[in-house]
N, C-alpha and C positions, 0 to 999 in steps of 0.2 A: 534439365530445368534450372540448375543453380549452373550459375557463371563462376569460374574459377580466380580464384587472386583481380578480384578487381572488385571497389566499390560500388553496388548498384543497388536502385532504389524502385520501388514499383507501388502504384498505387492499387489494393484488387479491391474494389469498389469502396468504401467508409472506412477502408485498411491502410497505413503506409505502414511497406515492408521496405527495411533495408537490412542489407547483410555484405559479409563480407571472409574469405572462404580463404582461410591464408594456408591450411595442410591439413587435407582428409585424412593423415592419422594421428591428428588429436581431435579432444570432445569438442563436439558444437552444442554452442548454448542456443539457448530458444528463450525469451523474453517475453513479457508483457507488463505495460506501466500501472501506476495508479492512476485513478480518476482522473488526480490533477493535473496529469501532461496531457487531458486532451487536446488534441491538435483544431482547432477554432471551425474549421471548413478549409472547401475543395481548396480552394486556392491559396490557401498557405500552407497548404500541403507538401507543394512539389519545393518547400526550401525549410521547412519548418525542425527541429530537431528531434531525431526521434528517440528515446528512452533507452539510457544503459548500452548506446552503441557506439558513442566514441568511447565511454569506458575498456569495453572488448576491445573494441577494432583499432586503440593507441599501443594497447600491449598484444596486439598482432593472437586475439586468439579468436578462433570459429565464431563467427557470430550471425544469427538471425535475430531483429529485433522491430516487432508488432507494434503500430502507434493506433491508438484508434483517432477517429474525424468526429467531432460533434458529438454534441448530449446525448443519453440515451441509447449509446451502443456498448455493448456487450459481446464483440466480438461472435455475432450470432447469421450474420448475412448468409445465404445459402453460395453465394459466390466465391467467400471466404470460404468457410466450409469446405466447397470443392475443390478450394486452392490446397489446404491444411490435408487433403487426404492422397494429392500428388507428391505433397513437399512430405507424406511419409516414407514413400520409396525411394525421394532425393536423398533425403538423409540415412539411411540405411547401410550406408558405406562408413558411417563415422564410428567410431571404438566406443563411443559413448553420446549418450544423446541426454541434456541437461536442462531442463525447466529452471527459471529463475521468474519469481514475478512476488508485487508488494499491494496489500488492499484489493483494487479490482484487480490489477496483475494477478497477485493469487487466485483470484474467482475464476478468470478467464483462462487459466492453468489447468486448474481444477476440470472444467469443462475439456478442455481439447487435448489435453496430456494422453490419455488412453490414443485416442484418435492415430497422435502424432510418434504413435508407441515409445515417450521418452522411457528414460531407463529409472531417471527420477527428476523430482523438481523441487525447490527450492521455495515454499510460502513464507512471506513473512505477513502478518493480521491480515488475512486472507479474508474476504468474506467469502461465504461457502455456498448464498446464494443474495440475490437481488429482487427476490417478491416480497414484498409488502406485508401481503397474509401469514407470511412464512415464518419470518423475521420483525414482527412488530416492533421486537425489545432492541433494534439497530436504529438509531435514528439517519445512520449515513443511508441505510436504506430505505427509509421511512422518506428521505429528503429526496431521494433519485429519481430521475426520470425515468419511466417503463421504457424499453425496447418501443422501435417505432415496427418492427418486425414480429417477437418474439410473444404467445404468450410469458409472464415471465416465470410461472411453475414452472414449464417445459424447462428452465435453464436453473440446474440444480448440477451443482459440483459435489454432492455428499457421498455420489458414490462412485468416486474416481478412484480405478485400482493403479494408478502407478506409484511407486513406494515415496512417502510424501515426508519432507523434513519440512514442519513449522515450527515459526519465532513469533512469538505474542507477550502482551504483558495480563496476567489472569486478572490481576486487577480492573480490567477493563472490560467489564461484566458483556456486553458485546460482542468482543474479541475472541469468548472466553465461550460463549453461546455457538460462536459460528463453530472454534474447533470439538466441540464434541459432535456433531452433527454429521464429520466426516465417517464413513462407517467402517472405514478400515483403522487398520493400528498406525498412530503416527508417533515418527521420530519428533520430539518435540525437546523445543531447549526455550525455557523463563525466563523472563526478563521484566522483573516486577516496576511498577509505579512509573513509565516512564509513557503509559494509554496511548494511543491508536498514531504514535510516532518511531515505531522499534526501527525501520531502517536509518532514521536522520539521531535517535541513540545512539546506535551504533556505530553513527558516522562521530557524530561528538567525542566518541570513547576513541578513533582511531583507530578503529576494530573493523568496521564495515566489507571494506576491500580486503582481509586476510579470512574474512567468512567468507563469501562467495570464490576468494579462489581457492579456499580448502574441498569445501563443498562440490568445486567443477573439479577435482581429480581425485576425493573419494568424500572421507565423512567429514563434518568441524569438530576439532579437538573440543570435546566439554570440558577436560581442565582449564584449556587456552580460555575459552569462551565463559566460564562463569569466571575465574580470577578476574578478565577483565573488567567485566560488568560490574566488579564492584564498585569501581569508578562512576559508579552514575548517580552519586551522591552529591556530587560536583555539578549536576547539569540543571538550568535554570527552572525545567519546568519538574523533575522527581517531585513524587508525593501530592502534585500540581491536582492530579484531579481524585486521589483520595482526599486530599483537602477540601475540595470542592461537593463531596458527597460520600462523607462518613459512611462505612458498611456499620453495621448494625452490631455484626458480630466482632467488630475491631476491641480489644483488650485496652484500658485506661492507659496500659505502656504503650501499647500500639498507635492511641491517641497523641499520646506525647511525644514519640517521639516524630511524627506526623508535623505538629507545631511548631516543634524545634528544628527539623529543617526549614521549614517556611519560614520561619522567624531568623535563623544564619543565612539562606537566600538572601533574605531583604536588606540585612548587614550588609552582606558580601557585596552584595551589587545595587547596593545604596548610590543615587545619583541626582542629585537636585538638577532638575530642569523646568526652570520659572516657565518656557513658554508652554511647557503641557500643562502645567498646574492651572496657567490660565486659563488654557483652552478647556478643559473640564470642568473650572469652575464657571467658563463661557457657556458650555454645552450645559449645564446643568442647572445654570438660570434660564437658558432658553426652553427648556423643559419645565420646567416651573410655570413659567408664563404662559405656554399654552393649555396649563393643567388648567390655570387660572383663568386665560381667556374662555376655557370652553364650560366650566362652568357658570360665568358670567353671559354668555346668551344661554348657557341653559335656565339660569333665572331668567332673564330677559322675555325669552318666549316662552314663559308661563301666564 
């Protein structure tokens, strides 16, 4: 079924798969993106790029890597599915078989990892599922398009038993919802104040690429991995959305010191730029004036 040392790419119906197969005795990773690389439609499919595959396939390691095509899919096609339950016996010769996925990435892990008997998989802010009813307090899922397939109960990742390492920030009450939900015990490593951005964190911090290739040949050092993180004090948006919506139970120090990075942010990266100024104070009369035109026929037509 997999072709050996050679780049090759296949579409199984609203799926692009590409891989690339450099020594069946090291681990092969298995992929999935977030929402945001969805691939547009069919035909910029067959050239479009597909997610965390040149990362693998530049430093020559095992790689399978899932794109989804179009809104609303969830890696749920029954075509797929039949493809995912061949590509289990394919893989069966490798020493280790390795999940990696981020947001829907992690959902669509969640779902097919058992399937695709990985050994473990790698979530970072996973959502854990994509119903509506399920998950009200998500608004990424509140905003998503259902499956054009799927009811979208039936697609519930909560009880996936492959041994699962997730990366979230708790602050991100969301985030925070999806990983209790999962039912088994997860390896889990914090990464506070930085909400529903932990992979591009961790890329800021320099860190990103020495996690996933600790993680592909066993566990991530939690020394290595919280020292680092302290560095994320440094990053433009920390504290970004506790800012934005005070917890309740945050302490008056806790408040403070909340202000005080927002307030060394805006120092630090202080920048006068006359043409935004004007342009928001452009956008912001022009919102005025239509507050003003539309009460004015609404007197008008009294």
């Amino acid at each position: 079924m997999l072709k050996l040392n050679i780049e090759t790419r296949e579409i199984i119906d609203n799926v692009v798969v590409k891989y690339h197969i450099f020594d069946v005795n090291q681990p092969i990773m298995i992929t999935f993106p977030p929402v945001c690389q969805s691939i547009s439609n069919i035909d910029a499919a067959a050239d479009a790029p597909v997610w965390s595959f040149d990362y693998f396939a530049n430093r020559k390691l095992n790689i399978i890597a899932f794109n989804h095509i179009g809104e609303g899919n969830y890696f749920d096609s029954e075509m797929f599915i039949s493809y995912l339950d061949k590509l289990k016996h394919a893989i069966a010769m490798f020493p280790s078989k390795v999940g990696y996925g981020t947001s829907l990435g992690g959902f669509a892990l969640s779902l097919h990892a058992d399937r695709l008997d990985l050994d473990k998989a790698l979530l970072m802010m996973p959502q854990s599922t994509y119903c509506k009813s399920i998950a009200p307090w998500d608004p990424i899922v509140t905003n998503a398009q259902d499956s054009r397939i799927s009811d979208m109960k039936t697609l519930d990742g909560k009880g996936c038993k492959t041994p699962l390492t997730v990366i979230y920030d708790p602050l991100s009450i969301a985030d925070k919802l999806h990983v209790q939900r999962f039912e088994q015990a997860l390896t889990v490593l914090k990464i506070y104040a930085v909400g529903h951005r932990v992979p591009r964190a961790l890329q800021h911090l320099n860190m990103l690429s020495e996690v996933i290739l600790q993680f592909r040949l066993g566990t991530i050092d939690q020394d290595y991995f919280y020292a680092g993180i302290r560095g994320r004090r440094s990053l433009s948006y920390y504290f970004r959305d506790a800012f934005k919506k005070p917890n309740k139970s945050y302490t008056n120090r806790r408040v403070a010191i909340i202000y005080w990075h927002k307030a060394k942010q805006k120092i630090t990266h202080f920048k006068f730029e006359p043409n935004k100024v004007i342009e928001r104070i452009a956008a912001s009369c022009h919102k005025r004036m239509l507050k003003i035109k539309v009460k004015l026929d609404q007197f008008i037509s009294r």
